[in-house]
C-alpha positions in Angstrom: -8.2 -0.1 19.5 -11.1 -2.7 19.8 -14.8 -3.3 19.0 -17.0 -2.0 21.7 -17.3 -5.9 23.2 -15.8 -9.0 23.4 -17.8 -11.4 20.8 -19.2 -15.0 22.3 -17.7 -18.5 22.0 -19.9 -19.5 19.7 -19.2 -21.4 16.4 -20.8 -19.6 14.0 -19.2 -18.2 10.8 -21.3 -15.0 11.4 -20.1 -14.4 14.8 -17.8 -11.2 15.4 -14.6 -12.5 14.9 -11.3 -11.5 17.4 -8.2 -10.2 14.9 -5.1 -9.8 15.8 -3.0 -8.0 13.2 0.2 -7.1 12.4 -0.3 -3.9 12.3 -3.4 -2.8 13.2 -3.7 0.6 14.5 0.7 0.9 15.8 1.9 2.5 12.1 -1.1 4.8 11.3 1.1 7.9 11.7 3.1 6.4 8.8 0.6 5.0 7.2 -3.2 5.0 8.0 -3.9 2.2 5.6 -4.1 -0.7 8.4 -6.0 1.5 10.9 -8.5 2.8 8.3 -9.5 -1.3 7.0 -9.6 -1.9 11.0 -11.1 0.8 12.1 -13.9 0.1 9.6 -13.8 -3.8 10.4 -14.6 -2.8 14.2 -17.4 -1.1 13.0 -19.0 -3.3 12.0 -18.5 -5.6 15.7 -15.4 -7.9 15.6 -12.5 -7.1 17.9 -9.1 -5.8 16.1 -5.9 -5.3 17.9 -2.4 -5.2 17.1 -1.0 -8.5 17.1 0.3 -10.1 21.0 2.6 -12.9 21.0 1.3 -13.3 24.8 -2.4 -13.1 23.6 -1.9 -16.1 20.7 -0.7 -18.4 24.0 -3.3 -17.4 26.6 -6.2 -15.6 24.6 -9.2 -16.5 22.3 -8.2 -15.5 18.4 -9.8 -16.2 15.9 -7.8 -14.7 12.7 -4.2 -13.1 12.8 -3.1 -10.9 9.6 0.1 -10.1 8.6 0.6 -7.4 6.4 4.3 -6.9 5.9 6.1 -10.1 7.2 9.3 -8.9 6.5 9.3 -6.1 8.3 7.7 -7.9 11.4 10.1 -10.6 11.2 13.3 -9.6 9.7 14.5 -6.5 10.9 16.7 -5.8 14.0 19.8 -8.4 15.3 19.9 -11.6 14.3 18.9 -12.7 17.8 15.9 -10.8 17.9 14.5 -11.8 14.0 15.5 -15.7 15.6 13.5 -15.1 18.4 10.7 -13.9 16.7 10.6 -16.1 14.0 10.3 -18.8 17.0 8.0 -17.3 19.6 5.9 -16.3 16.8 5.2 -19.9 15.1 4.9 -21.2 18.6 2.3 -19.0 19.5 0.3 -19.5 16.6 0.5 -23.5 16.6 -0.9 -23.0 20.5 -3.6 -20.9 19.1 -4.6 -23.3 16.5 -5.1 -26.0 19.1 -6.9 -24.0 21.1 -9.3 -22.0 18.9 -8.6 -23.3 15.2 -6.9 -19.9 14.3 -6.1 -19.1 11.0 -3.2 -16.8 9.5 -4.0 -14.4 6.2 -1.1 -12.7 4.7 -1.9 -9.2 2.4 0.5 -9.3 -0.2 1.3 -5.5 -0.9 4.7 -6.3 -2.1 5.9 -9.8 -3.3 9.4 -9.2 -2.2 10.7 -6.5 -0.1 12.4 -3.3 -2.0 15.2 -3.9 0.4 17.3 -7.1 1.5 16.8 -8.1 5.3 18.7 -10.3 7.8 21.1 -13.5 6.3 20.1 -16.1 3.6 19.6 -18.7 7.0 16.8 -16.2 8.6 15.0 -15.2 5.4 15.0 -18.9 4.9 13.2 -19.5 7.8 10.7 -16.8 7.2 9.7 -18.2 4.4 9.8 -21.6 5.3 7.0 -19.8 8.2 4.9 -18.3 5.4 4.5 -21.4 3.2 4.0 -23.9 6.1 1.3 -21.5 8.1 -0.4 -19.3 5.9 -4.0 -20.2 5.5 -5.3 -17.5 3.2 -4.2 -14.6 1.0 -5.2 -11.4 0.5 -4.3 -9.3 -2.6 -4.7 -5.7 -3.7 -4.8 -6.4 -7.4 -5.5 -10.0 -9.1 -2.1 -9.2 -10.7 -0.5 -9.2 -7.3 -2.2 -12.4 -6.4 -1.0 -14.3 -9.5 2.3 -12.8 -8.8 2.3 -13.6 -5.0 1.3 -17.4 -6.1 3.9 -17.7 -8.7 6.6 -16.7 -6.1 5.5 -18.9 -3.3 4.1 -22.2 -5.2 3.2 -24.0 -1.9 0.5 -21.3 -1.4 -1.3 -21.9 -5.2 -3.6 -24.2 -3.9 -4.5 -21.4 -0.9 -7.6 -19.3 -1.2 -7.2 -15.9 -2.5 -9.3 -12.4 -1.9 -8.4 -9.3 -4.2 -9.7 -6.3 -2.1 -8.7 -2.8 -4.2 -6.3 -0.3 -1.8 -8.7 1.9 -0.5 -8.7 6.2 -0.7 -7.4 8.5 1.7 -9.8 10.6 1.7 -10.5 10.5 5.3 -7.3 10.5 6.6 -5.9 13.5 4.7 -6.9 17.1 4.4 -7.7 17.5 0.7 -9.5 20.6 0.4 -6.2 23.1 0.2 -7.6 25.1 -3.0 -4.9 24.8 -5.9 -3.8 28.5 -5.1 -3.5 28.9 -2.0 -1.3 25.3 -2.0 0.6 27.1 -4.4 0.8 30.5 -3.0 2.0 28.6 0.4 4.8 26.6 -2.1 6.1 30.3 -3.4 5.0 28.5 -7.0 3.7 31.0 -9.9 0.0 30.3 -10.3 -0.2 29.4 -14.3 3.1 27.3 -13.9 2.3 24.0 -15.3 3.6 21.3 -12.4 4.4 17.7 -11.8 5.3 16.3 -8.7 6.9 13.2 -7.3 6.3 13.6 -3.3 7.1 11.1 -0.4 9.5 9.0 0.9 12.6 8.6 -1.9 14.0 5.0 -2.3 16.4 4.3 -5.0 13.2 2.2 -6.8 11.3 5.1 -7.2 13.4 6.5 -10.4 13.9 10.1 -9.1 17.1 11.2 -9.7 16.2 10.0 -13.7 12.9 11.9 -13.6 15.0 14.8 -12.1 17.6 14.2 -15.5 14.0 13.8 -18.1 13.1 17.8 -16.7 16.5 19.1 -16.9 17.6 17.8 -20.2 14.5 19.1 -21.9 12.9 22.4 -22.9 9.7 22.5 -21.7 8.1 25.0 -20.0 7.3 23.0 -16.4 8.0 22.6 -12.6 9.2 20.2 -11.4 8.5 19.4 -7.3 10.7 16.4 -5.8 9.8 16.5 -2.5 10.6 13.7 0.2 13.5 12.5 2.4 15.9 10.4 0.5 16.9 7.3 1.6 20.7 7.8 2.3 23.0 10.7 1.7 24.5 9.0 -1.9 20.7 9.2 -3.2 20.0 13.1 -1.9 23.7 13.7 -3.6 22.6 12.4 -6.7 19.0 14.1 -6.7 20.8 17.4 -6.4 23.3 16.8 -8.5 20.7 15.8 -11.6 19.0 19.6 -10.8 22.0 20.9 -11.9 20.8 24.2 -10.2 17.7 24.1 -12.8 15.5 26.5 -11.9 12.5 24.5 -13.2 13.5 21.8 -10.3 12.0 22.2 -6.8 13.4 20.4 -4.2 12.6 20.0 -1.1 14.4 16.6 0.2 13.2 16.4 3.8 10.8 14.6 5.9 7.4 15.9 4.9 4.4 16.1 7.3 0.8 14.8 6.2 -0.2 19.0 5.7 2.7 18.9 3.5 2.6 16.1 1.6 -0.7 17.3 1.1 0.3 21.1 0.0 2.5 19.8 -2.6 -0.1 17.3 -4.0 -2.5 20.0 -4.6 -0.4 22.5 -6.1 0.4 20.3 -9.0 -1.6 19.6 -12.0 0.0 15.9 -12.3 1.7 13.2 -9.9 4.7 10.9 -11.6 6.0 8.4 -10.4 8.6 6.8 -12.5 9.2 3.4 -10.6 11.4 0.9 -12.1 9.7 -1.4 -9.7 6.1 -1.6 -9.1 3.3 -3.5 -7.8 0.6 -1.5 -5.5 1.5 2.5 -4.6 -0.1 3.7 -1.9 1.2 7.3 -3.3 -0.4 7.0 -6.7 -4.0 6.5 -4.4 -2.7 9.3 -2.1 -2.4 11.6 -5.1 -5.7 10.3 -6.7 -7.3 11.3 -2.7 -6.4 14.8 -3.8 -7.9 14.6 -7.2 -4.7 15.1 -8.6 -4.1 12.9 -12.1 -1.2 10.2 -12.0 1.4 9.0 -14.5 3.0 5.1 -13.4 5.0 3.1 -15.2 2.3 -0.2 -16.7 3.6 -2.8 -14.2 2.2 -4.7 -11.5 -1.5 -3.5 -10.4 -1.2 -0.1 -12.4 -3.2 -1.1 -14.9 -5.9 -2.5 -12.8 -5.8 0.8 -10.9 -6.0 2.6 -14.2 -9.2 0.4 -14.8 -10.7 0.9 -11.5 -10.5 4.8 -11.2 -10.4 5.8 -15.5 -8.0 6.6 -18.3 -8.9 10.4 -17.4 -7.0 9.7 -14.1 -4.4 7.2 -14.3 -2.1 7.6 -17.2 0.1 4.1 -17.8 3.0 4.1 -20.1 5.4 1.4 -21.4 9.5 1.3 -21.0 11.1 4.4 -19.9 9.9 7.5 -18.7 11.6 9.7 -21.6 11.6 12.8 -22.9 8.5 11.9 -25.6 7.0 10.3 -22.5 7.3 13.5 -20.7 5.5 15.0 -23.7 2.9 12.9 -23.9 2.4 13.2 -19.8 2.2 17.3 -19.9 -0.1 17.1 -23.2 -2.6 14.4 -20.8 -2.4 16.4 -17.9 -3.5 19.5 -19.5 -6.6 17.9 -20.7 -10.5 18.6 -19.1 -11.3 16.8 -16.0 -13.8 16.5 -13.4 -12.5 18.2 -10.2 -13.0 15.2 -8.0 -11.5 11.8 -9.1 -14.0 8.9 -9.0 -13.2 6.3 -6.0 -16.3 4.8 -5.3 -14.3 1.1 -6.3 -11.8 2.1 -3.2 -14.5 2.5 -0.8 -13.8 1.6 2.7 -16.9 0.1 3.6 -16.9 -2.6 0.8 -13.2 -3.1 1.1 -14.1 -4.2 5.1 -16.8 -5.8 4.5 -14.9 -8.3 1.6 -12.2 -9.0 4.1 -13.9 -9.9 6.6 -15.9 -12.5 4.2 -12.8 -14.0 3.1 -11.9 -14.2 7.3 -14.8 -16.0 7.6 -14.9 -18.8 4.4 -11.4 -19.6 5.8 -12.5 -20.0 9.4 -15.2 -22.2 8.2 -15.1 -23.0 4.6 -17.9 -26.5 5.0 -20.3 -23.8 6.4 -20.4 -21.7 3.0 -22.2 -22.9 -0.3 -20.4 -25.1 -2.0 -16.5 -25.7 -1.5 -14.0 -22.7 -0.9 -13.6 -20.9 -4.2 -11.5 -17.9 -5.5 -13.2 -14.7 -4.4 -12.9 -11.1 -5.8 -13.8 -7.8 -5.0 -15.1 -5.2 -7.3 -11.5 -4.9 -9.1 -12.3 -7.9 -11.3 -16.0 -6.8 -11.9 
């Protein structure tokens, strides 16, 4: 997908800018956080597409993004991770010569939940990120502190915090509470918490699962999602015990889905032992369901962006008394739509493509390239 022309050669800083990102619009089946932010960048004139190694060598490009570098670079044979590794870093020194093209990297994770390709390769990935990255891009100021104090080549790199925007127009969230329920064969007055998407062994389930069962409250329990490996599902099930209270449903859930579970719940947990952005506690908050996360990484930043009211953190393990406390918040008044106006799309564009342009042409700007933040730090 592209803007509707092909900007100028000018120099300006205003100009629309050419983006080539990796990804762009390839994953939003998975994931439509990338094609929403470049959707609405387009919008507004530049030119986004997903990121052409043949494009950085015989193309005009002003800014290339990487979003999860890992991914991009380390997964598959050894030969293929080499060869992208190398084309890749080639391609971008020929576009540098050519049009002065910068590389931004969006830290959504600081290290990958999962171990890719040998020490030698992820070696040379980083050795790629340190040596070419001109600018970052955070979801949290937590994450960028966090980003900087694991890579300590890029601290004297400039930095944009842009807030993970809603999905509120990529989902369906108008399924009424009942009729999600009715659909779910779950008894209307039950009092539910869920845990819904893809299950990695970081995400604490089978403990949640172990919290519910060894209790005596009065609650459902929804785990639905396709585990990551047989062992994990084994585990999952075995937890349940054959609980009636426990709902499981561990299999590859569509968006309608997804969606039905979310709205027949009065709460979302997720128990992570790991944390630092989570695109599922903002999918859950799109469905103006409340969300109970573990107070690590940007969780308490989201907590500050959307309200106490809607983003319950806690400290340590999530217990029985934590349980407790969570069904005790959950059952409390609240508004029936949560309030997102901080993870607006428009403003979340717009700041990215300001921190595009002070690093295309920092001498341009007033005054030296600073620190810049979006409305999470206002």
């Amino acid at each position: 997908m592209t803007a509707a022309r092909e900007p100028g050669l000018g120099d300006s800083a205003a100009r629309p800018l050419v983006i080539e990102a990796e990804p762009a619009f390839r994953t939003a089946h998975a994931n439509p956080y990338n094609a929403r932010l470049y959707t609405t960048i387009a919008e507004e004139g530049h030119t986004v597409r997903d990121l052409s190694y043949l494009r950085l060598f015989t193309r005009r490009v002003d800014i290339v993004h990487l979003h999860w570098p890992e991914l991009t670079f380390l997964t598959g044979r050894r030969w293929r991770v080499l060869a992208r590794l190398l084309l890749f870093r080639a391609g971008l020194r020929i576009a540098r010569l050519r049009n002065d093209t910068k590389l931004v990297w969006t830290v959504h994770n600081v290290a990958s939940h999962e171990q890719r390709s040998t020490p030698r390769l992820r070696a040379m990935h980083r050795r790629l990120l340190v040596e070419e990255v001109d600018a970052l891009i955070s979801l949290s100021a937590g994450g960028l502190d966090a980003a900087r104090a694991a890579y300590p080549e890029l601290a004297g790199k400039p930095g944009t915090v842009t807030p993970h925007g809603h999905y509120r127009l990529d989902y369906d969230v108008s399924l009424p509470r009942a009729e999600a329920r009715a659909e779910r064969g779950i008894d209307a007055d039950a009092l539910v918490v869920a845990s819904v998407g893809m299950i990695r062994s970081y995400k604490n389930i089978p403990d949640l699962v172990r919290t519910v069962v060894g209790g005596e409250h009065d609650v459902r329990l929804v785990i639905a999602g396709k585990p990551a490996g047989s062992a994990l599902a084994a585990e999952i099930v075995a937890a349940a015990d054959s609980d009636p209270r426990v709902l499981l449903d561990l299999a590859f859930q569509s968006d309608a889905a997804i969606m039905a579970w979310i709205r027949a719940s009065d709460v979302v947990v997720l128990p992570y032992r790991a944390i630092q952005n989570s695109g599922s506690a903002i999918l859950a908050l799109s469905a103006d369901r409340p969300v109970v996360v573990p107070a690590l990484g940007a969780m308490r930043e989201l907590q500050q962006l959307v309200g106490a009211d809607w983003v319950r953190c806690y400290d340590g393990e999530f217990d029985a008394a934590e349980l407790a406390r969570t069904l005790e918040w959950a059952a409390e008044p609240r508004p029936d739509r949560a309030p997102l106006d901080r993870l607006d799309w428009g403003s979340i564009a717009h700041e990215t493509v300001a921190a595009y342009q002070r690093v295309r042409a920092p001498a341009r700007l007033d005054g030296p390239l600073t620190e810049a933040t979006a409305s999470v730090n206002r």
